[in-house]
N, C-alpha and C positions, 0 to 999 in steps of 0.2 A: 624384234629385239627380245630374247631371252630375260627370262625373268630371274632378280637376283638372290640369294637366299633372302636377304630383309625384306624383300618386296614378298617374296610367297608367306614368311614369316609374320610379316604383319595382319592376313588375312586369316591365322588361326583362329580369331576369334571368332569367325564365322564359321567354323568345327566345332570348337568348344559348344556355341547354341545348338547344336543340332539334339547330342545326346543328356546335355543342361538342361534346358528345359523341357525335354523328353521327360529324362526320370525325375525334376522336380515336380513337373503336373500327373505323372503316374503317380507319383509318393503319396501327394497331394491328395487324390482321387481312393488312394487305401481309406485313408480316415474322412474322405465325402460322403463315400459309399460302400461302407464298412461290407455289407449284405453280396454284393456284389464282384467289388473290388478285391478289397480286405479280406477280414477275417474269414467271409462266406467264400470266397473265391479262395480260399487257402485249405477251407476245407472240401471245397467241390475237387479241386486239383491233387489230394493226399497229403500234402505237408503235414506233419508230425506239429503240434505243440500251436496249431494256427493262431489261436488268442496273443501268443507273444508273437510268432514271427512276422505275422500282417504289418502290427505298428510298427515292428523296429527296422522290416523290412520299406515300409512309407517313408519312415524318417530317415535313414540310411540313404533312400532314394532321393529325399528330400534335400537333406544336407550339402552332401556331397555332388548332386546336379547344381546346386547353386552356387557351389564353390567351383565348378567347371563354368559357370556362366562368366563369374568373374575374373576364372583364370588366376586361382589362389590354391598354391599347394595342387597343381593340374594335375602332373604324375602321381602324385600319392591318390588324389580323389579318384582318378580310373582304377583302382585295383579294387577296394569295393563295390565298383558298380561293377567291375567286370566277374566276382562272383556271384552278383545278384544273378547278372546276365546267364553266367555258368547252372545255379539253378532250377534258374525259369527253366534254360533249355532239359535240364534232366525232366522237370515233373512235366512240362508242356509238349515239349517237341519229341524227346525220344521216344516217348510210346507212340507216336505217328510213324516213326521213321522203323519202329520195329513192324506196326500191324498194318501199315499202308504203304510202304518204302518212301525211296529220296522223295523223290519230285513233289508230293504232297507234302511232306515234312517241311518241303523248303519252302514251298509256297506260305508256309504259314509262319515259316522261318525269317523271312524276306525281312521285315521291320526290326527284327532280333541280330539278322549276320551286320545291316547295317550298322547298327549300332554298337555293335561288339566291335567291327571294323575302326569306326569311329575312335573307340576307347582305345583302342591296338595305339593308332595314329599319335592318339595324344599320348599318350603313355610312353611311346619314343621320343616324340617332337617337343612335347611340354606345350606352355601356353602361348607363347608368341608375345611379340613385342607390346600387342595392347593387351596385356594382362595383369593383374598385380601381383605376379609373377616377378613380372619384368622388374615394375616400381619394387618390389622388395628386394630384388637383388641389386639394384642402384645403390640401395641406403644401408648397405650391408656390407 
């Protein structure tokens, strides 16, 4: 039996969690491990201005995966992470893809297309029936 739009539509929320709680325990994990993570990992990588972009970058991560967990404002919440996503890949991935080509780039890309994927998804589809998404446009 063919599955119906509502029937696929009610399982977004199990999308939503993928890249929700991806980039809120990333976010999370900036201001855990500042040295590492964060700031020190902002400046191992090149980023310009690391001391601000770490946090805002954490919180940025933070927010708005939370608000994809809940399925609140879905499509607005993907277009920030989907330029978090867009930076990582400039300062992380295209210098592999320039001094190593694809196939290594992608390998290290893999957890990155997924997720960018992810956000594509919702960002057309929005959050699905179990979202407060859904409940806000009921009361509206």
């Amino acid at each position: 039996m063919a599955k119906t739009h509502s029937s696929v539509d009610s399982w977004l929320w199990l999308i939503r969690l993928i890249p929700g709680f991806t980039f809120f325990l990333e976010g999370l994990q900036k201001f855990i491990y500042p040295d590492t993570l964060g700031v020190g990992r902002f400046i191992q990588i090149g980023i310009p201005h690391a001391a601000f972009w770490a946090p805002v970058t954490g919180a940025t991560e933070m927010l708005f995966g939370l608000l994809l967990i809940v399925g609140l404002f879905t499509r607005l919440a993907t277009i920030p992470l989907l330029i978090v996503m867009a930076v990582a890949f400039v300062y992380t991935k295209w210098p592999l893809l320039i001094h190593k080509g694809f196939l290594p780039m992608f390998h290290e890309y893999r957890t990155d297309f997924a997720m960018t994927l992810s956000l594509v998804f919702l960002l057309i589809a929005g959050g699905g029936s179990w979202s407060l998404d859904h409940v806000r446009k009921k009361h509206v």
